[in-house]
C-alpha positions as CSV (number, residue, x, y, z in Angstrom):
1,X,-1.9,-15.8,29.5
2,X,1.5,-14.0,29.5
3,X,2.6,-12.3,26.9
4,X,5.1,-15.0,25.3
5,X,2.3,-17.8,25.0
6,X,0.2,-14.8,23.6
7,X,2.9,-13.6,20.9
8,X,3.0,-17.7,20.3
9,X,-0.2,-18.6,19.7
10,X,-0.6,-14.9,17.3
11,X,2.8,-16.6,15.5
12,X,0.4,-19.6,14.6
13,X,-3.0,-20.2,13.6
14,X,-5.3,-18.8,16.4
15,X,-9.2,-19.5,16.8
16,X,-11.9,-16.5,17.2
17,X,-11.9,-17.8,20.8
18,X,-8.2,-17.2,21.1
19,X,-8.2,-13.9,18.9
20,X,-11.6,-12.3,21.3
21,X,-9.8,-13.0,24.7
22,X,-6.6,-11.6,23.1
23,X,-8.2,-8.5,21.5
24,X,-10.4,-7.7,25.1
25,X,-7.2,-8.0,26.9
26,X,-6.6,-4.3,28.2
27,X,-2.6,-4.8,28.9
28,X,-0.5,-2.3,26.7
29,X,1.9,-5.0,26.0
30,X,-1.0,-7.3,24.6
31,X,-3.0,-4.9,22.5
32,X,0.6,-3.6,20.4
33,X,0.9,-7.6,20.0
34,X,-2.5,-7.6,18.9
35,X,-2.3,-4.7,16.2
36,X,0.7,-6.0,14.4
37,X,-1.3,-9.4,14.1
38,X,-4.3,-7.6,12.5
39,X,-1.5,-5.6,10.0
40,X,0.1,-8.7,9.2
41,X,-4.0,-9.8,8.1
42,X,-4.2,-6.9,6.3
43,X,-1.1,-7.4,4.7
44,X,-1.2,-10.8,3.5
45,X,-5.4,-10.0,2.4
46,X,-3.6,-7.4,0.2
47,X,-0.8,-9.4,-1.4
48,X,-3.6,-12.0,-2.0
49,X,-6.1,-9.8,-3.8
50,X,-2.4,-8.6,-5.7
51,X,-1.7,-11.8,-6.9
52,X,-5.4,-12.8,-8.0
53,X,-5.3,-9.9,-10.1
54,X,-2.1,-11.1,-11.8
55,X,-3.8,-14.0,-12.7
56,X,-6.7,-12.5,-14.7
57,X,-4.8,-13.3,-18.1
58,X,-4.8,-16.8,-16.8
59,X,-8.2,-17.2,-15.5
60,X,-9.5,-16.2,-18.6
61,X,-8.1,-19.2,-20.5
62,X,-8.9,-21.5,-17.4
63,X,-12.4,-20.3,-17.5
64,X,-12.5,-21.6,-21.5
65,X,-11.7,-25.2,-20.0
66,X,-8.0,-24.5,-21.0
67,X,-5.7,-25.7,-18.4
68,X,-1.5,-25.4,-19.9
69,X,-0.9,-21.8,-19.7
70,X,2.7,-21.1,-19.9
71,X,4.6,-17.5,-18.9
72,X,7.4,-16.8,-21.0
73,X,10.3,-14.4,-20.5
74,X,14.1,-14.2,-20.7
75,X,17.1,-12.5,-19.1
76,X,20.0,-10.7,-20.7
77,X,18.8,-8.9,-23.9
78,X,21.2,-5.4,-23.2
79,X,24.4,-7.0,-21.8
80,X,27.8,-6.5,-23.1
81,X,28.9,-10.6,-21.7
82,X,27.2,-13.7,-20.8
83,X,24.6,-15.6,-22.3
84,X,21.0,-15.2,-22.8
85,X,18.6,-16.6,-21.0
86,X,14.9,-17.4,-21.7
87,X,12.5,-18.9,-19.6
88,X,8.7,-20.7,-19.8
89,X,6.4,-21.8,-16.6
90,X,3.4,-23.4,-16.4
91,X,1.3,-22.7,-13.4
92,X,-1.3,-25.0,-11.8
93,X,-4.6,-23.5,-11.0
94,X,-5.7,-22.1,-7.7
95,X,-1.4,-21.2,-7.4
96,X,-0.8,-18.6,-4.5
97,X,3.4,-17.4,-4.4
98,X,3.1,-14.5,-1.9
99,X,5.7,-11.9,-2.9
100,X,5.8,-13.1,-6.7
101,X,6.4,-10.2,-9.1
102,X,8.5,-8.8,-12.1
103,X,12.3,-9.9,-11.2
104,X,13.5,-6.5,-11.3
105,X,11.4,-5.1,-8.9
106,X,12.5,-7.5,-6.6
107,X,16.2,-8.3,-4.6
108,X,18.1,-11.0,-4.8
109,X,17.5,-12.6,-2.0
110,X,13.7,-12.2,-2.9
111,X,14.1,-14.3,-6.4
112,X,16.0,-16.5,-4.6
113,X,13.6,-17.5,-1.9
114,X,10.8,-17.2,-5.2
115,X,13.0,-19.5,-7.5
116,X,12.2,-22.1,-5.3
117,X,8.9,-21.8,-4.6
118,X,8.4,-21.5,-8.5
119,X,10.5,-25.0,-9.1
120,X,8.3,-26.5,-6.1
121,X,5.3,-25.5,-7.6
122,X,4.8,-25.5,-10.9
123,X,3.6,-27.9,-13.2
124,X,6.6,-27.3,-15.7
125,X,9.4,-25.4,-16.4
126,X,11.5,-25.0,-19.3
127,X,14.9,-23.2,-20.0
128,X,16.7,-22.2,-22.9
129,X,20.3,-20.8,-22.1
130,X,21.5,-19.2,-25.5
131,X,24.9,-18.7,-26.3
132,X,26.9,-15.4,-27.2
133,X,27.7,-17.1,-30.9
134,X,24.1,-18.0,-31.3
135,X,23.2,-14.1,-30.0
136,X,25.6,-12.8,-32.6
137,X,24.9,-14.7,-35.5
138,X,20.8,-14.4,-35.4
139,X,21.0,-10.5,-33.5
140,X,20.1,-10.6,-30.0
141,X,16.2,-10.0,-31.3
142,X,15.7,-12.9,-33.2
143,X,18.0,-15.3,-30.3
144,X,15.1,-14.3,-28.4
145,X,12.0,-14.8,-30.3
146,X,13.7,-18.1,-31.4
147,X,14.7,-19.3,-28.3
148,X,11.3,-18.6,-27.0
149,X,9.6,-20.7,-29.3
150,X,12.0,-23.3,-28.1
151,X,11.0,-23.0,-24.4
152,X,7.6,-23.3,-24.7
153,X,7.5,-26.4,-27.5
154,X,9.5,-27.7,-24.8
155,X,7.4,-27.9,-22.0
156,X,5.5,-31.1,-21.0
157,X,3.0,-31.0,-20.3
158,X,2.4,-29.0,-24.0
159,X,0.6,-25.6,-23.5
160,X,-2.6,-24.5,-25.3
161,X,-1.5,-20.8,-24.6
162,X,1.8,-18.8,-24.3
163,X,1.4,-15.5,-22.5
164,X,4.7,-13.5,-23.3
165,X,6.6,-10.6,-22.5
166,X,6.5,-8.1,-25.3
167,X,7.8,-10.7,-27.7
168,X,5.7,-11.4,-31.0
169,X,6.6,-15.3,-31.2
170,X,4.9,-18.1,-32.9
171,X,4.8,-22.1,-32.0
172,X,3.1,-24.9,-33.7
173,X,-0.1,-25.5,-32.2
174,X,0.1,-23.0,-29.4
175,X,-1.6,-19.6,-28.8
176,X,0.6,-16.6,-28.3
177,X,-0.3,-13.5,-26.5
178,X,2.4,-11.0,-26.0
179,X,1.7,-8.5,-23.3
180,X,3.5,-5.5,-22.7
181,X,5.1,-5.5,-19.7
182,X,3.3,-9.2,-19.0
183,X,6.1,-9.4,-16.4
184,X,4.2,-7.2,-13.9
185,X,0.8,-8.3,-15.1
186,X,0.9,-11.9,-15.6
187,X,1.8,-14.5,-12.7
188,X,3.0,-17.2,-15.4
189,X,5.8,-14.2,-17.1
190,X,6.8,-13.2,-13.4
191,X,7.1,-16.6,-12.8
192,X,9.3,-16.9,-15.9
193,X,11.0,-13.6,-15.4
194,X,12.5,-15.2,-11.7
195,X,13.9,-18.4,-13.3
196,X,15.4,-16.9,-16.0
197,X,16.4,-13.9,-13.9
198,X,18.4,-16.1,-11.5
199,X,19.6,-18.9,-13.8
200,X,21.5,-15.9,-15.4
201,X,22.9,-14.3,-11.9
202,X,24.4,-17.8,-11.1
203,X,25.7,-18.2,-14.1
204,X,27.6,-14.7,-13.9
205,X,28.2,-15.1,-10.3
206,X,30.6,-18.3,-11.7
207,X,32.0,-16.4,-14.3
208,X,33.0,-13.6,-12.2
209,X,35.2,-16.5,-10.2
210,X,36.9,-17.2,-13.7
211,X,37.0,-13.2,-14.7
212,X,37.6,-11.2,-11.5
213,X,38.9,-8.2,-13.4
214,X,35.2,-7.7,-15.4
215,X,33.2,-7.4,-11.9
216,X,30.9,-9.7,-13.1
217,X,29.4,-10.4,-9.9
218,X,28.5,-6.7,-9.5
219,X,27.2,-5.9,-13.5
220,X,25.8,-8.8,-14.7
221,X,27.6,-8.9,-17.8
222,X,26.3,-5.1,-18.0
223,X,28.7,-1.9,-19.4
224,X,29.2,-0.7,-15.9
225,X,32.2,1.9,-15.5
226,X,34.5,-1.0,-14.2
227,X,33.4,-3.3,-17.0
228,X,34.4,-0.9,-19.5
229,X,37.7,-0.1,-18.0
230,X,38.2,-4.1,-18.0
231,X,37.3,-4.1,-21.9
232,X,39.9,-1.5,-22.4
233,X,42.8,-3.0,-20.9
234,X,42.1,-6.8,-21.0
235,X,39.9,-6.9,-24.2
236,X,37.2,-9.2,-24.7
237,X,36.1,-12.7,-23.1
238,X,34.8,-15.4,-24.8
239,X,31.5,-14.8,-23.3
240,X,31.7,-11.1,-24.6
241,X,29.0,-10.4,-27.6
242,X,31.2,-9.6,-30.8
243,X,27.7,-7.8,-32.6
244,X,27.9,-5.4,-29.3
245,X,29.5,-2.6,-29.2
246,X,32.3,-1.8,-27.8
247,X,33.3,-5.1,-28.7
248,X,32.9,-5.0,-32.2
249,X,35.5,-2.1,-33.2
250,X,37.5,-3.8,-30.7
251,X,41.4,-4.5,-32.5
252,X,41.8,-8.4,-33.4
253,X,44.0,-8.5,-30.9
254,X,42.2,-7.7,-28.2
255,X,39.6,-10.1,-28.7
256,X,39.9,-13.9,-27.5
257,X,40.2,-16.5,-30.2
258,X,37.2,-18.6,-29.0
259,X,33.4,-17.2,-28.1
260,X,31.1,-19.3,-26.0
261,X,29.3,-21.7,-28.6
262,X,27.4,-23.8,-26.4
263,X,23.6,-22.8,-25.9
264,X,21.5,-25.1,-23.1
265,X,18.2,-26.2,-23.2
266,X,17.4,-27.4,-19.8
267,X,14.0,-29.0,-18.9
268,X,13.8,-28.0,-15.2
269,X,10.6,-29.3,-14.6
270,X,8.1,-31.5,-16.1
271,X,4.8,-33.7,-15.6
């Protein structure tokens, strides 16, 4: 064999057969070939024993015979502007997303690719998008826990269990369990963490097309240098937070008439 039907068939699904003649083959060219195919085992072994261990909260409840676990977590707690975003996914048993973890600790185009994958396969998905009049008249606390009891008694099918970030929340009929930093231990929260992670970046991304000067696009609705400059000399959005501060000791006049009233609930997903 040359070396391109040898970097081919490595590229696929090769036998032992394949894999013994390859790994006897004494040309330089063939044994480099041959040691990034046994990294790229080694690799995907290690993201594998990764993830299995991220779904010990899980496999706890599916050992009891309980199969509905939902992942809860939201987006958008600290910013200045945009909405809130909360997010709950049930996962099938005997999942595998290679590359799933806590949306921060991954890029963009990483929870993109992982959105995806998540909408393909879970079992359901729920999202709660919560306005900036809902966050200030409840405090951006209690718009959370709220809107995450919303999520989850939204899901169909109805979970037995809730698994969520940080969040002491209660729903009829369902167990909660909040775990600290559940986003990097729990596969259902990560899960949760990417859709609510990126329903919120697209939803900024459009608003930064309607409010170039706040550099949306770049902050997230965050209080980033060019943000604040923004504030200063255009005032405040409708999708700016009037509890927040600078916002709040902001002169009448500076702030817009109208606030963004509208919060979403959005069934992505269901059985």
């Amino acid at each position: 064999m040359n070396i391109v039907e040898i970097k081919k068939i490595l590229s696929q699904e090769p036998s032992q057969e394949e894999l013994t003649i390859i790994a006897s083959d004494e040309r330089l060219g063939v044994q480099k070939l041959y040691a990034a195919y046994e990294r790229k085992i080694e690799a995907a072994i290690r993201e594998k024993e990764r993830f299995d261990k991220m779904l010990t909260f899980e496999k706890e409840y599916w050992q009891q015979g309980i199969r509905n676990v939902a992942g809860v977590d939201e987006a958008g707690r600290g910013p200045l502007a945009g909405p809130l975003v909360v997010a709950s996914v049930i996962l099938p048993e005997n999942i595998f997303i290679s590359g799933l973890n806590d949306s921060k600790q991954l890029s963009a185009k990483s929870r993109e690719r992982l959105y995806d994958e998540v909408c393909q396969k879970a079992i359901s998905i729920a999202i709660n998008i919560v306005s900036v009049a809902e966050i200030d008249q409840y405090n951006i606390y209690q718009a959370t826990k709220l809107s995450m009891e919303k999520v989850v008694m939204h899901l169909n099918p109805k979970p037995a269990v809730a698994l969520i970030d940080a969040m002491p929340v209660e729903a009829k009929d369902v167990k909660t369990v909040p775990l600290i930093h559940g986003d990097a231990l729990s596969a259902s929260i990560a899960a949760a963490s990417i859709i609510a992670k990126v329903t919120r970046d697209r939803i900024m991304l459009d608003l930064d097309k309607e409010y170039p000067e706040y550099d949306f696009a770049s902050n997230k609705g965050y209080g980033s240098q060019k943000h604040m400059e923004a504030i200063k000399k255009y005032g405040a959005t409708l999708w700016h937070r009037r509890s927040y501060e600078p916002i709040k000791s902001l002169a009448a006049e500076l702030l817009s008439a109208e606030v963004d009233d509208q919060s979403q609930l959005i069934v992505l997903k269901q059985q």
